[in-house]
Structure formats: C-alpha cells, structure tokens
C-alpha positions, 0 to 999 in steps of 0.5 A, spaced: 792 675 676 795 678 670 790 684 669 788 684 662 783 679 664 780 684 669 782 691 669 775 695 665 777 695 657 777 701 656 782 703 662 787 697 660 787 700 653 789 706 655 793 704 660 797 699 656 796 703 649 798 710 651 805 707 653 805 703 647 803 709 642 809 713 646 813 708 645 811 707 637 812 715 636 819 715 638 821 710 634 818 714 629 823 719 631 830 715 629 828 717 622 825 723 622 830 727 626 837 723 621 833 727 616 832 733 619 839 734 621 841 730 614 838 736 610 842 741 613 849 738 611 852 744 607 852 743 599 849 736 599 843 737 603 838 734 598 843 728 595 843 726 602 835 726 603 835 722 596 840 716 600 836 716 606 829 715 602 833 710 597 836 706 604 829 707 607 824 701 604 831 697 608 830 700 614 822 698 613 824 691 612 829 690 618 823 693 622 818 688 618 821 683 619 822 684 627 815 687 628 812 681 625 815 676 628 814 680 635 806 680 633 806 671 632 811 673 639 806 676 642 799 673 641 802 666 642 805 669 649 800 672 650 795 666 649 799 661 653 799 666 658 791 666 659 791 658 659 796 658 664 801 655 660 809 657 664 813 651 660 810 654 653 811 661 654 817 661 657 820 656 651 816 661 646 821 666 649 827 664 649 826 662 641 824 669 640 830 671 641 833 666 637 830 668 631 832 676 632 839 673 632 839 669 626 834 675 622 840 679 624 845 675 620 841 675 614 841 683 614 849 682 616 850 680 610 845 684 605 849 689 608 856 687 607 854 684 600 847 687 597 847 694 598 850 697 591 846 692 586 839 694 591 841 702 590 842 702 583 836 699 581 833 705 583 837 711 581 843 713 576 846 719 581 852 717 583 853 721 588 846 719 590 848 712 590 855 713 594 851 716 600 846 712 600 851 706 601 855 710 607 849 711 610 846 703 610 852 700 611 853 702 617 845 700 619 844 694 616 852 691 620 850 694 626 842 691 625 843 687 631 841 692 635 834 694 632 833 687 631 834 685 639 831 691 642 824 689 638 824 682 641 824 684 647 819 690 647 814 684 645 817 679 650 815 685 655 809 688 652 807 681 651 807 680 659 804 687 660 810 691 662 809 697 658 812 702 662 818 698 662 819 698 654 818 706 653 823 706 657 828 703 653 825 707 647 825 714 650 833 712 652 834 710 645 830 716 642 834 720 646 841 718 645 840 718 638 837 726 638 843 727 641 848 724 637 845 726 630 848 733 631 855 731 634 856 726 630 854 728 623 857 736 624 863 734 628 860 738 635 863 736 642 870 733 639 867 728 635 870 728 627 865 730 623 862 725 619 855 727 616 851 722 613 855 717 617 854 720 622 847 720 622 848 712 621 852 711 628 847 716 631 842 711 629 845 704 631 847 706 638 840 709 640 837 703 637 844 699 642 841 703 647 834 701 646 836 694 646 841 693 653 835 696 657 830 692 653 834 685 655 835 688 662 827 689 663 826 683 660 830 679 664 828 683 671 822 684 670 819 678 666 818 674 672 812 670 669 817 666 665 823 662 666 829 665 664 834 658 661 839 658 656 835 652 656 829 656 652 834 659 647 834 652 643 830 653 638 824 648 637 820 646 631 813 647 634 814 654 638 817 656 632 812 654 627 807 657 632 811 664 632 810 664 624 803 661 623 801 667 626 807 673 626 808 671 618 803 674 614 804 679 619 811 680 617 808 680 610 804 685 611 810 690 613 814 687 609 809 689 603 810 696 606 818 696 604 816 694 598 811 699 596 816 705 599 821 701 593 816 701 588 814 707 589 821 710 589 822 707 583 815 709 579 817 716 582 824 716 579 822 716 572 819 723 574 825 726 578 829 726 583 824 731 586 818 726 587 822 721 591 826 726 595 818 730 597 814 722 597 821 720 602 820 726 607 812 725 607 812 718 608 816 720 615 812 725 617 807 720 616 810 715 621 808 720 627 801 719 625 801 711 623 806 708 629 802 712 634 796 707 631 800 702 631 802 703 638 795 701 640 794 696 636 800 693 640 796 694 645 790 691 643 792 684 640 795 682 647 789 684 650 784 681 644 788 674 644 789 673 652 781 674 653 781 670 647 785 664 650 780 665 656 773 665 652 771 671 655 767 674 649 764 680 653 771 682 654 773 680 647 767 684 644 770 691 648 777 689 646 774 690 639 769 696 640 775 700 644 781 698 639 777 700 633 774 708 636 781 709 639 785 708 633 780 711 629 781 717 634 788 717 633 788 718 625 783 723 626 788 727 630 793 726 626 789 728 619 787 734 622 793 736 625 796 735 618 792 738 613 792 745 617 800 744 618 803 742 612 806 748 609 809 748 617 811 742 617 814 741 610 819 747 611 822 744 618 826 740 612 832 745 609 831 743 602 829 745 595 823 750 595 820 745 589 821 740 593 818 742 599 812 744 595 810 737 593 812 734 599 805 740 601 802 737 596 802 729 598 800 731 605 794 735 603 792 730 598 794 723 602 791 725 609 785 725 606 785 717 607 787 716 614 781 715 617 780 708 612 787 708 614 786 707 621 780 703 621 785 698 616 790 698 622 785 697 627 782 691 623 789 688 621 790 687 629 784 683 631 784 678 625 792 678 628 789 677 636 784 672 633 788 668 629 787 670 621 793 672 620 792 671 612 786 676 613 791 681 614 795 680 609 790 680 604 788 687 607 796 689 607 797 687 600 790 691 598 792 697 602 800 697 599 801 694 593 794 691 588 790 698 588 796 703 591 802 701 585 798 701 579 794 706 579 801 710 582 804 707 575 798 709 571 798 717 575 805 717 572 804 715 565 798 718 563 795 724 568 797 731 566 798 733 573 803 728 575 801 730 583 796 726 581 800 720 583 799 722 590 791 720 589 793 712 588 794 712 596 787 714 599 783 710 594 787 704 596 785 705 603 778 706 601 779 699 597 782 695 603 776 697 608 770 695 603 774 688 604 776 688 611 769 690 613 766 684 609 772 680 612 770 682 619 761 681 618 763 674 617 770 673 623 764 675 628 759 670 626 763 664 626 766 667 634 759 670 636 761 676 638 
C-alpha cells in the first residue's frame, strides 16, 4: 500500500518533506553560486551582476512555467494513484513529459530571437545588455535540461520516491559548483569564459539533473506504465494537467513578472537598486525554496488522501503543512536578520551596493512569516483542487499591493529604501484573503 495513505502525517511529512526541502535548496544553489563567482570577474563584477539580475525574471519564468505544470502533474497523478487508477496515471505521465518537450521549444526560440528586444526594456547600459544576452542565450537554447528534469522530479515525487529526486538535484547542484569556477575563470585547462562560463556551468548541472531524473523515473516508477504509447498527448489528461497546474503556473509566473517590474521600477532609481534587490532576492530562494519544498511534499499528500475521503487525515495534512512551513520562514527570517551584513558581503561588489542589499534583507524578512503562512495556504487550495485561489493569493502577494506601492515608494518617498517596505505589506495583505478563503474551503469540505 502506497504509504501516504498509512504512514503517521506528521512522520511522511517529514520523511517526504525534508528530501523535497533539500532538494529545493539546492536548486537555489544554481543561481546563488553563478552569482558568487560572476561578482568575482575582474573589472566587470558589477555589470555582470546587473545581467544576471536582468536575465533572472527568464529564468524564473522557465521554472514557472515547469514547476507549475509539475503542480496539475503531481495532484492529478497523485490522485489517480489513491482511486487506483494505473491506465490514468500512466497516461497523465506520459503527457508530462510531452508538454516539458514542447515548453522547451518555446524558450528555444525566445532564446534564439527575444533576448535583446526583452533587456532593452529594462536598461540602456550597453555593457550591461551585451552581457546579459551572453549569459541568456546559452540558458534559454539549452533549456531542455531544466525543462525535463522538472517533469521527472514531479513524476517521482508524485509516486513518493523523494530520495531518488534529491539525488538527481544534489548530482546537478554539484556539478554546476564545480564547473562555475572552471569554466568562468578558465581553471583545469578549460578557456576562460567568464559569464558564459557561468551559463554552461548552469545547463550541464541542470543536463545532469535531468538524465538521472529520467533514469529514476524509468527504474524506479513501477506503479506506472512506461509506453511510448503514453507519450501521445491526449486532450482530457492535458486539460486535467491545466485545470489544476495553470494557475499554478501563473502563480510563479507572477513572480518572474514581479522581478521584472520591479527591475524596471528600480532602474529609474539606479543601477545600484537593481543590482542590490537582484542579490537579495537570490539570498532569499534559500529561505522560500526550503518552504516550497514542503509544500511539494504537502499537496501530494493532501490530494492522495483527498482522492481516498479520509478527512482525518486531510485535516492533519493541513495542520502539520501549515506549522511546518511556518517553522521554516521563522528560521530563515531570524537567520537573516541577525546575518545580513555577513551574507551581503559574500558578493565582491560595490560598498553601496552591498549596503542597500543589508537594507532590503532587514526590511523584507520582516513579512516571512505571512509569507510562509501564504505558500503553505496556496498548496492546500492547489491539493484540493482551488487552483484559482491561489492564483488570486499570488497576484495579491506579487503584483496588485507589491508593484504600486513599490512605484509610489520611488516616486514620492524621501527615503527611496522605503520601496523595500512594499513587499512585507503585501504579504500581510495576501493573508488576510487566504484566511477568509480558507474559513470557507473548510466548511464546504468539512475539515
């Protein structure tokens, strides 16, 4: 018997979580450490760091747009899983894997026609704009990798094999470790590449992830059927995907969109903000990944004992999630409050710049616990099957509080460090909704 539906809660919420969590931190390791070793390339350190925070909102997107469709995957799998249903699941995976194929096509020509129109919108500096079109190129024609390895993390997770999907992440984590400085500063033979370099470094650890994903899945996933048959896409499993996983892929995308305008908003500022808010919010990925880590864990959890009607169960999926989850934010919001001048000076940039990136951690890690208590919210209306409730929390969160006020921050505040104050607030905004949202999910489902 599949063991969400008979291990202790609070036990298979750890046992599942703590993999996924890992697993989420060390995906938050691809960008943290392009930018450590990009803000070390002699006389350019802080025009590179500006590119990587211009391409990033991209980046954001491609992971949006797999992590998304990996949510429909995952609930639906896990779902058909609890009915029983071998056929369904099998044909839900197979169109899985489909739809990371033709998502990559799509970022392969963004890649090969869009990247200088997008950087342009967002800055005038040459240099900045030459580097930033180095560094995408490579990520977005070489996307299939990250595309793919998220599919099968979610096929794996899905089926509760969370060890074997850390596993993939950690081989990619540490090959792209090891490869950044090789790569960007020529090291073991290699040509010295710098920013591409940290490119490379990123696609053949996501390469990485991906082949050993496959391998697992393909091993490992015996409760489905491996057919190329399976591979055909089919109208009713693909619209089942999306029911649930695209507002979900809004949700994320909303955050690529908040990064960008953000960026923008920034921009009119200096340079300086972009580049200090870009640091910051990869600083961030730490804290916020290791929650979205265990909201992987909860949702298939949540929706496999949603597809067997067991409410007690349901309920405890629901308490353990949200008081895990929020644990996490606390840990992380501490952590970072007493270590920001630390952690800020890691990055070899600018004094300025390093200051104000002190300044947005002080000031934005005040709303991680709304935060966390939002992320945790969104996965059970996802598990439940109220997709649009979390998109309606996401768009609070990210764009109708954090971007006006942001904009009004810039344009009319003193103290233009103000502007960091926007994101807290919407945070707190987006809690007072998805508490009253929740109140009312319990009551029709009586839990």
């Amino acid at each position: 018997m599949n063991k969400m539906g008979v291990m202790p809660v609070k036990k298979l919420m750890l046992s599942m979580g703590v993999p996924m969590i890992f697993s989420m931190v060390l995906q938050a390791l691809y960008n943290i450490i392009d930018s450590y070793f990009v803000s070390k390339i002699p006389d350019v350190a802080d025009e590179a760091m500006n590119a990587l925070t211009l391409a990033f909102p991209i980046q954001m997107l491609m992971v949006a747009i797999g992590v998304g469709t990996g949510v429909g995957i995952n609930a639906i799998l896990s779902r058909s899983l609890g009915e029983g249903n071998k056929k369904k699941a099998s044909q839900i995976a197979g169109n899985a894997i489909f739809l990371g194929i033709c998502t990559y096509c799509v970022f392969l020509l963004f890649g090969v026609f869009g990247i200088p129109l997008y950087l342009k919108s967002q800055t005038e500096n040459q240099m900045v704009i030459g580097l930033g079109k180095q560094y995408l190129s490579i990520c977005t024609i070489l996307s299939f990798g990250v595309m793919l390895n998220m599919i099968y993390e979610k096929l794996l997770q899905a089926t509760g094999k969370t060890m074997q999907s850390t596993i993939a992440q950690m081989a990619g984590a540490i090959t792209n470790i090891i490869l950044d400085p090789v790569m960007i500063f020529g090291l073991a033979g290699f040509p010295e590449l710098g920013i591409r370099g940290a490119a490379y470094a990123t696609v053949i650890g996501q390469i990485v992830t991906m082949v050993l994903g496959a391998y697992f899945h393909y091993k490992h996933n015996i409760e489905l059927e491996h057919k190329l048959y399976y591979l055909k896409p089919k109208k009713k499993v693909i619209k089942g995907i999306y029911m649930v996983g695209f507002p979900a892929i809004l949700m994320q995308a909303l955050m690529s969109f908040m990064t960008y305008g953000v960026n923008i908003i920034l921009g009119s500022v200096s340079g300086s903000f972009v580049t200090a808010y870009g640091v910051y919010y990869k600083i961030q990925q730490f804290v916020f990944f290791a929650a979205f880590g265990l909201n992987n864990a909860l949702i298939p959890i949540l929706a496999f004992n949603y597809g067997r009607e067991d409410k007690k169960r349901m309920k405890e999926s629901i308490r353990y999630g949200m008081i895990d989850t929020l644990i996490i934010m606390a840990i992380g919001m501490i952590g970072l409050e007493f270590c920001a001048n630390l952690i800020s000076g890691i990055f070899a940039l600018s004094p300025e710049i390093q200051a104000l990136c002190t300044t947005a951690i002080h000031i934005i890690a005040v709303g991680y616990l709304f935060a966390g208590a939002n992320i945790a919210y969104q996965g059970i209306f996802q598990a439940l099957g109220y997709g649009i409730h979390s998109l309606v929390i996401s768009l609070i969160r990210l764009v109708v509080v954090a971007l006006p006020l942001a904009w009004l921050f810039v344009r009319y505040a003193d103290n233009k460090e103000l502007v960091f104050w926007a994101f807290p607030i919407a945070e707190f905004a987006a809690l007072i909704v998805a508490v009253i949202m929740s109140s009312k999910i319990k009551r029709e489902k009586n839990i």
